[in-house]
N, C-alpha and C positions, 0 to 999 in steps of 0.2 A: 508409511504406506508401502515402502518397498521392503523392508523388512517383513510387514504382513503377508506380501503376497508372495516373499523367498518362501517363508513359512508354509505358506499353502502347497509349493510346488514341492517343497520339501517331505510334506504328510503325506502327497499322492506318490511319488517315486518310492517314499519306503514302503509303500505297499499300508501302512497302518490304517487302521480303521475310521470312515468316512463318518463324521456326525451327522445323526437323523435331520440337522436343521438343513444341510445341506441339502441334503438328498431332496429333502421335503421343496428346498428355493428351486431345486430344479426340474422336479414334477410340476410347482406353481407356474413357472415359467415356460412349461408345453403346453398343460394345461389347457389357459389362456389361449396364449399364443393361436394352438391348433382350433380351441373352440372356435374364436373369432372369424378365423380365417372358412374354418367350417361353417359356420351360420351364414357369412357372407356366400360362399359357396353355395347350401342349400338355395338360396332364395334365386341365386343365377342360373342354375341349372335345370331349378321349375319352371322358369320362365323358357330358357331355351327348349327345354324338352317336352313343350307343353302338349305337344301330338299326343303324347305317352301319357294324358292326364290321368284317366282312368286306371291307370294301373301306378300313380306315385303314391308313395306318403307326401302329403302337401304341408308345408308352413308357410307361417306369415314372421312379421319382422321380430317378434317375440323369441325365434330360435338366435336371434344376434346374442341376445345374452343366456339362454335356457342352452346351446350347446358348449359354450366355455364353463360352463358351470357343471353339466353333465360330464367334457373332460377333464376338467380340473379333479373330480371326486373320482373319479374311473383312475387317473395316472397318480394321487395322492395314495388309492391302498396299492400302487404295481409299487410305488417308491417305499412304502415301509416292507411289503414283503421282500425288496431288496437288502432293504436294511435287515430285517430278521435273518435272509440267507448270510452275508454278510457280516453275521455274528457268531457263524458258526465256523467262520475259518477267514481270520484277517489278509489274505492271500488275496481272496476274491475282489478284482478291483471295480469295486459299486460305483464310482461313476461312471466308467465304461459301460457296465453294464446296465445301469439307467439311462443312459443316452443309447444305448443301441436299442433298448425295449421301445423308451419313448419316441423315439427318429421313426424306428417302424409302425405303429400305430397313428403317430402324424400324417405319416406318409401314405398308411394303407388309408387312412381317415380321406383324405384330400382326395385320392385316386376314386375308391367307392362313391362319394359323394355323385361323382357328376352322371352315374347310371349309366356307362356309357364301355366299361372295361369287364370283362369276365373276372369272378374273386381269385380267382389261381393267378391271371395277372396281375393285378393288385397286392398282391404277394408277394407274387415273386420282385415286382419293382421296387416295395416299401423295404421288402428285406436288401435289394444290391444297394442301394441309396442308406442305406441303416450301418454296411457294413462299411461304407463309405464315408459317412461320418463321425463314426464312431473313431474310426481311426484316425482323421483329420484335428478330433477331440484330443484324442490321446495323447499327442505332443504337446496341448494347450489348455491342458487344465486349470492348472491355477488361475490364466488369465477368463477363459471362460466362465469360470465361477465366478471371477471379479464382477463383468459382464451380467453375469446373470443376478446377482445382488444389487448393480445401478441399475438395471432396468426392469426390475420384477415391480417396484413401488408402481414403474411408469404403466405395466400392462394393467397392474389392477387398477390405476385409474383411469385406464382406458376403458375397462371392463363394467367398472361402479358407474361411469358416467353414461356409458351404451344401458344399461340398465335405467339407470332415472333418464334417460332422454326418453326411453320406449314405453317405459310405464308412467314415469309423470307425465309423458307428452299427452297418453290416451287420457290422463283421469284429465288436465289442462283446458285440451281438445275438448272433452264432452262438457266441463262446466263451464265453458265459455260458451257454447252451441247450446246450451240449457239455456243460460242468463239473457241469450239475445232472444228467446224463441218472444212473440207476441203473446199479449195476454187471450188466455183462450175465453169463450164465454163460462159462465161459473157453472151452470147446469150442465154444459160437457161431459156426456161418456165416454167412459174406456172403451177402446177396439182391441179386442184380442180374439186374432185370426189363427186356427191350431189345423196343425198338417200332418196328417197321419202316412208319413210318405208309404207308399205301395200299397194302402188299404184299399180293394175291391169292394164296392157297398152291399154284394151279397154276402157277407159275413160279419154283418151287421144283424144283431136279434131287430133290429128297427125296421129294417130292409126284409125281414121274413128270414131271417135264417136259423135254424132248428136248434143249435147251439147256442145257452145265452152268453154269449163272450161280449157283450158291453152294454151291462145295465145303467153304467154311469153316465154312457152317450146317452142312453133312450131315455133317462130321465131328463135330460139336456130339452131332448127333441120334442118330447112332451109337456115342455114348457114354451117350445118356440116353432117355427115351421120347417119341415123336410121336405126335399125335391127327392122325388121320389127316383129320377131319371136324370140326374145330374153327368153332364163329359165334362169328362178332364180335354184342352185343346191338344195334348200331346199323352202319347204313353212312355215317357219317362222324363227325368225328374228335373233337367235345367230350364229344356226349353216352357215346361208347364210352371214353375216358380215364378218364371219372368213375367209369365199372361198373368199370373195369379196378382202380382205386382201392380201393371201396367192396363190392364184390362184389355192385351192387346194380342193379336193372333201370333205363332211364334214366326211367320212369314212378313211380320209387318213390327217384333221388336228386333229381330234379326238374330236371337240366343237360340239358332236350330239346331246347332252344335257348338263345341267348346270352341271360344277362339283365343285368338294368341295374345296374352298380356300385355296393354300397353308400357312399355319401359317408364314413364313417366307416373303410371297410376292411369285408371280406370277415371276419373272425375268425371263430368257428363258427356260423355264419349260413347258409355254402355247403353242397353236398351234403345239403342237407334236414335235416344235423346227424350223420347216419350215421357212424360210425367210419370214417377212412380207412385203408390200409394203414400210410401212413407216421407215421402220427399212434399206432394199436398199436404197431409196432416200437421210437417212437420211448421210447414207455415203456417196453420192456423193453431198454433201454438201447444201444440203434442211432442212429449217426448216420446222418441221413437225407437224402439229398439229389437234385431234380432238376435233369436235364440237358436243355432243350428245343432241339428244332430247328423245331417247328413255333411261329412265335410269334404264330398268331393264337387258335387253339384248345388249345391246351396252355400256360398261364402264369399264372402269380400271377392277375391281372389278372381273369380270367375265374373265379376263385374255388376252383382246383386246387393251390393252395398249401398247403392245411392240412395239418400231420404232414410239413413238410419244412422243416429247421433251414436248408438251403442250398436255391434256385436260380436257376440258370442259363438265364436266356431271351432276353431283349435285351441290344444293345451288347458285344456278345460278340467284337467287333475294329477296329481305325479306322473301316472302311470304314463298316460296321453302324450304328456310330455318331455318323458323320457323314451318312447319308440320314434319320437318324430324329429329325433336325433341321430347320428351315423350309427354309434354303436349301441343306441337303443334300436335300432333295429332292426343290426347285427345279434344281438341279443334274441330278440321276438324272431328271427327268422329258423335262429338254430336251437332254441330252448321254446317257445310260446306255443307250437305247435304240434306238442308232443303230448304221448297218450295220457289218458287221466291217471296212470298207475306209475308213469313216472316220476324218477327223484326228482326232479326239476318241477312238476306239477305239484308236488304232493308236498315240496317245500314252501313254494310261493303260496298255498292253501293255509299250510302251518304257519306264516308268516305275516297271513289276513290280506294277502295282495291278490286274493281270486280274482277281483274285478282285471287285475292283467288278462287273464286266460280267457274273457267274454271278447273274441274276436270282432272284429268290424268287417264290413265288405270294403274298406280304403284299403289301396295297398297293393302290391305282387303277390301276396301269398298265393294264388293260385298259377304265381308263373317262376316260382322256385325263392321268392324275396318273402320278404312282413307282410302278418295282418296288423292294422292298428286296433288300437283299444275301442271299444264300443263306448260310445256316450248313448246312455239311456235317458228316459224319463225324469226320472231319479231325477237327474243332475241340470237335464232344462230347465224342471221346474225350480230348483235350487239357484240356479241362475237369474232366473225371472224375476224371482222373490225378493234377492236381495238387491236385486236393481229398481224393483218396485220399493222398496223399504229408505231407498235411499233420498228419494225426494216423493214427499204427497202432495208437494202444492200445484203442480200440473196433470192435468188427465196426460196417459199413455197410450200407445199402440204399440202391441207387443206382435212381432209374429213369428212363433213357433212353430219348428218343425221336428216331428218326433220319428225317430227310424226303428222302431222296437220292431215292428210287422214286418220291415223290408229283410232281405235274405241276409247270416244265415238265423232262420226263423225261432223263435222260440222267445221264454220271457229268462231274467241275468239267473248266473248259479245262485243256488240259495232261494229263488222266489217258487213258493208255491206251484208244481204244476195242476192245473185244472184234471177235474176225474176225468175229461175225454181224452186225453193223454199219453197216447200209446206209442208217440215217437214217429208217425209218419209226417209225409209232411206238409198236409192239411190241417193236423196236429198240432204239428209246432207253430203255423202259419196262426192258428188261431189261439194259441197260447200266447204269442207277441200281445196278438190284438188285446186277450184279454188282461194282460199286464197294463197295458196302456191305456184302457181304460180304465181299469184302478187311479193311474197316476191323475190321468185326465180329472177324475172326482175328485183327490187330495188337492189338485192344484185351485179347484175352483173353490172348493171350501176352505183355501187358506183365504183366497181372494174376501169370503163372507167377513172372514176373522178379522180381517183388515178391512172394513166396510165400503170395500168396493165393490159395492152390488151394481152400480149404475156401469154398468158394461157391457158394452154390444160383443156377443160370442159366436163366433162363426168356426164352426168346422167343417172340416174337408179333407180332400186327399190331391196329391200330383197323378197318380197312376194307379191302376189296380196291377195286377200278378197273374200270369197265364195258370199258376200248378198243372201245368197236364195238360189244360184247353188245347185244341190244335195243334197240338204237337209239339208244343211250347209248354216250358218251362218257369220265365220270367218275363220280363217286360221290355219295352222299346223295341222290338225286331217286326211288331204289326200292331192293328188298331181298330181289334175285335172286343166284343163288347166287354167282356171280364178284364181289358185294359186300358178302358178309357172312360167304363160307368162308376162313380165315385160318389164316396156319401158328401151333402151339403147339408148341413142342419146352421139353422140363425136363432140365436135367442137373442130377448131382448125385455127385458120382464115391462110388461104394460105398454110396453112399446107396439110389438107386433102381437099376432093370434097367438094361444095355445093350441097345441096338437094338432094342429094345420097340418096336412100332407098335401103337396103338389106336383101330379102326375105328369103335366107337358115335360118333354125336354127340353132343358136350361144347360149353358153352357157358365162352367165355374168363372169365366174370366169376368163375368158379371158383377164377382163380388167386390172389384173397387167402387165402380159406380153403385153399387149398393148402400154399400158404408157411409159414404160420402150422402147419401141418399137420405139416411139414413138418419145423419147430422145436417139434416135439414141444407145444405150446402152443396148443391149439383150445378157447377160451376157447368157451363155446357164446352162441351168439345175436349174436357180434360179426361173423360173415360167414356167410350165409345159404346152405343150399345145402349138398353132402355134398364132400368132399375127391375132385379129382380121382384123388390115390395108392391111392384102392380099386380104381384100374378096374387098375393094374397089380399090385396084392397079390392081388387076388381076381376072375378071369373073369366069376365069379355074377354081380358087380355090372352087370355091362352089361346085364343083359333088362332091369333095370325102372328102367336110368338116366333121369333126366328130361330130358322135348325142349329143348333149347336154342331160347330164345324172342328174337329181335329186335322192335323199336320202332324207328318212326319218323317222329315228329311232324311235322304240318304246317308246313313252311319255306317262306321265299322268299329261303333261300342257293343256291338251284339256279342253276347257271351257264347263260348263254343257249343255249351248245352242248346242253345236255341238252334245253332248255325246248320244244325244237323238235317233240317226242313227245308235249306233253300234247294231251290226244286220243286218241291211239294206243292207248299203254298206259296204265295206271297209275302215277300216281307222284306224290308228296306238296305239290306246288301247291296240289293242292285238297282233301286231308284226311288224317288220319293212316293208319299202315301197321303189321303189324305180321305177322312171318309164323312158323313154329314146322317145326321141322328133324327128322323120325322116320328111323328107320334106311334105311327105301325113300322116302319121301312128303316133299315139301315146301310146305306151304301156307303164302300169302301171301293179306294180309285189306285190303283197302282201304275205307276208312270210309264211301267216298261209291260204288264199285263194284264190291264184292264181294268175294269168294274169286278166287283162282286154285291151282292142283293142277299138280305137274311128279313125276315119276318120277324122282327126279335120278340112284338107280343105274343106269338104263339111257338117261336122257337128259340128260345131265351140265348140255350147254349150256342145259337150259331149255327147248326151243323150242317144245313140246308140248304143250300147256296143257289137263291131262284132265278140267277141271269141270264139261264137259258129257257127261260118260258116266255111267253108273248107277253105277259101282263110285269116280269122282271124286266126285260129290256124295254118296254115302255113307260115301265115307273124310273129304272133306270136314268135313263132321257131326261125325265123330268127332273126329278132330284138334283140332277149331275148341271142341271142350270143356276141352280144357288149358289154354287162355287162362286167365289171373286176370280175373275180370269187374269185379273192383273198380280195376286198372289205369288212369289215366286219363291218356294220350297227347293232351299239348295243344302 
């Protein structure tokens, strides 16, 4: 042993040339090391920084092992390109100089991470700590190699075992929570509830719109019934998933805006405690499982996991899961954003990795950091399938959410654009749609293939999209009608009517107690509110259905395009909103300036604001009495 290790100290003082296995133990050994320590970092730093949610890349516990493995390959080609300089003149002493590369990229790795330091500092500290070590090394080679050969076995099975703890724990997890579920009745339908996040239901051919952008919906709907006047309870996309959930107003699940992670886990802490949809089904013996495409407000994370054995949010493909790593993306922020004629684009094209370049709205990129990868349709349903594929012996509830419509708009490179297509961006808004409706048909006709006809299908939307309306651009900063009217279609073959259209206003939180409704099992008091299937069993029930009521708290997720109105109009900067949808009449209430009044049957867009006539401030009055006074929008 001592003779081995004179030998070692003896090869580095003469300066003679380093073996590649070397080099290679000592990249394995940062590799790790910095992964580890980095994964464990991401997930601390989401949590503390969680104000900033809206502008992170988010992960879940999946990056413990997805960022050692992302460094490990990153610091394995910096160590052979060492060794190749290194070949070209035995002078050069390559472990120095692979301990100063890898010390600084550890270092810069660790610093970045926590979002909190400008990249120039991060720099400049990973390099004086680099030059620092390096030389610290330099008297102690031989024995650091020693070092790093007894303890390289130990990181990798520290590494192999983070790995099967996270991925055996999930498949474990779910087939233990399968095996205990109750036997369901054998006639049991499937529930699959689909979310077209940001669709507006005027840009629906079903809903009248001039454009056919989704014949696959309208066939949907002409087999089942459509609310013709569907609100969403919020105009943007966390607090509206939860009601969608819970059947419950976002004032009374308490998800009005993002909040802070519990250290422990979310367990039944989230949604105020309220019974979820998938958390009911999953006791009458449904496997449950979600499909996200939005993964800043729709995921585990955010505390929308409850009553669901399986989901799918992040890391959902290489690409995914190399940007939501440090120096993936360091990578996406300084290469992924670049014009379509650069080498960098035109390389990652020729290399079949385009789907990198289909940006997401997760992320900083609009504030000098990463866009993440877009998860499409494509890949939901790819998702779905093969979670469906994987057990037939129990009905499921699936509920997907699809973000192809939400900004930035359009359908992935490579897909067909539609002949109205000329690149504005009502355009591209409806190119998304009609990509998604494509998908929407494949996915339902794989379900035939797999003869799961017997399934209750609900679509819907969280939000519509301002394009331009009132001076607005996107969504969530007010809760005018093109941001809160959303398409509902239910099929249910022989179950309900065909080509049923129903014109009162319905509010979507309806659709838990629907479902449930639906499955003959309306347990009472576990979803608030009367079963949407009265309005197609029985006419009566429309006079005295109740107003569908929107919320929507004081935020500062409003994007700067929007913020450009405040003044103008109204809009939630500066205090909450909340507005109530009657067959003719729609009022909207703003905390800090008033009422506003719109005719929306005769003035669809809005523009007309009747609160200062006698017959507005006295419908006004009226309206503004169906509010819950005990409601409290914070």
């Amino acid at each position: 042993m001592i003779n081995r290790h004179s030998a070692l100290r003896s090869q580095f003082h003469s300066g003679s040339s380093v073996s590649i296995e070397t080099l290679v133990l000592v990249a394995t050994w940062f590799g790790i090391f910095a992964g580890l320590t980095e994964g464990g970092g991401l997930l601390l730093f989401q949590r503390i920084n969680w104000t900033q949610w809206g502008r992170l890349m988010h992960v879940s516990k999946e990056v413990l092992w997805i960022s050692p493995l992302v460094d490990l390959s990153f610091f394995l080609i910096v160590s052979l390109s060492v060794w190749l300089i290194s070949r070209l003149s035995q002078r050069i002493p390559s472990i120095q100089v692979l301990v100063f590369l890898l010390t600084f990229l550890t270092i810069y790795d660790w610093l970045a991470l926590t979002n909190r330091l400008y990249h120039r500092a991060c720099l400049i500290m990973a390099l004086g700590v680099a030059v620092a070590f390096t030389r610290w090394i330099a008297k102690r080679e031989a024995s650091s190699v020693t070092f790093w050969k007894k303890s390289t076995p130990w990181l990798a099975a520290v590494f192999l075992l983070t790995l099967w703890a996270i991925q055996g724990g999930k498949w474990a997890h779910e087939k233990i929570a399968v095996a205990r579920l109750p036997a369901a009745p054998q006639s049991a339908p499937n529930v699959l509830v689909i979310v077209l996040d940001t669709l507006r239901a005027d840009h629906l051919s079903s809903y009248g719109y001039s454009r056919p952008t989704s014949p696959e919906i309208d066939r949907i709907a002409s087999q089942g019934v459509l609310f013709e006047n569907a609100i969403a309870p919020c105009s943007w996309s966390l607090p509206s998933h939860a009601s969608l959930l819970t059947g419950r107003a976002p004032s009374e699940h308490g998800m009005q805006n993002v909040q802070a992670m519990p250290w422990p886990g979310w367990g039944e802490k989230s949604l105020s405690g309220y019974p979820a949809l998938g958390e009911v089904l999953r006791h009458r013996g449904y496997r449950t499982g979600a499909f996200s495409a939005n993964r800043i407000y729709f995921t585990r994370n955010v505390g929308l996991g409850r009553g669901f054995i399986h989901f799918e949010d992040y890391f959902d493909s290489v690409g995914d899961s190399f940007v939501r790593t440090l120096y993936g993306r360091e990578f996406a922020r300084l290469y992924l954003n670049r014009s379509e004629n650069s080498k960098v684009t035109r390389a990652l094209r020729y290399l079949g990795l385009e789907s990198w370049l289909d940006k997401d709205s997760e992320g900083s990129g609009d504030f000098g950091g990463a866009y993440g990868v877009r998860k499409r349709a494509s890949a939901v349903n790819q998702e779905l399938m093969q979670w469906i594929d994987r057990d037939r012996q129990h009905p499921f509830f699936a509920f997907l959410n699809y973000l192809d419509v939400h900004y930035s708009y359009g359908g992935p490179p490579g897909y067909p654009k539609p002949d109205w297509d000329r690149g504005t961006t009502v355009d591209e808004y409806d190119a998304g749609l009609k990509y998604v409706d494509d998908y929407i048909g494949r996915l339902l006709r794989e379900l035939e293939r797999r003869e799961a006809r017997n399934t209750i299908v609900v679509i819907t939307s969280d939000h519509g999209e301002s394009l331009g309306a009132h001076g607005l651009s996107y969504h969530g900063a007010a809760l005018y009608r093109e941001l809160i009217q959303v398409p509902l279609i239910i099929s249910y073959p022989q179950q309900i009517p065909k080509g049923l259209r129903v014109a009162v206003p319905v509010s979507i939180t309806g659709i838990p107690g629907t479902v449930m409704d639906l499955l003959a099992d309306r347990e009472p008091g576990v979803f608030p509110g009367p079963s949407l299937s009265a309005l197609w069993k029985s006419q009566n029930q429309q006079t005295n259905w109740p107003y569908p009521i929107s919320e929507l708290a004081q935020t500062d997720i409003i994007v700067p395009a929007d913020r450009v109105v405040e003044g103008k109009i109204p809009i939630a900067t500066n205090g909450w909103m909340k507005s109530l949808v009657a067959p003719r009449w729609h009022l909207i209430t703003h905390e800090k300036f008033g009422h506003q009044l719109y005719d929306w049957t005769n003035d669809p867009k809005e523009s007309n604001n009747l609160i200062d006539s006698p017959e507005g401030r006295a419908t006004a009055l009226r309206l503004a009495s169906h509010f819950n006074p005990q409601a409290k929008i914070r």
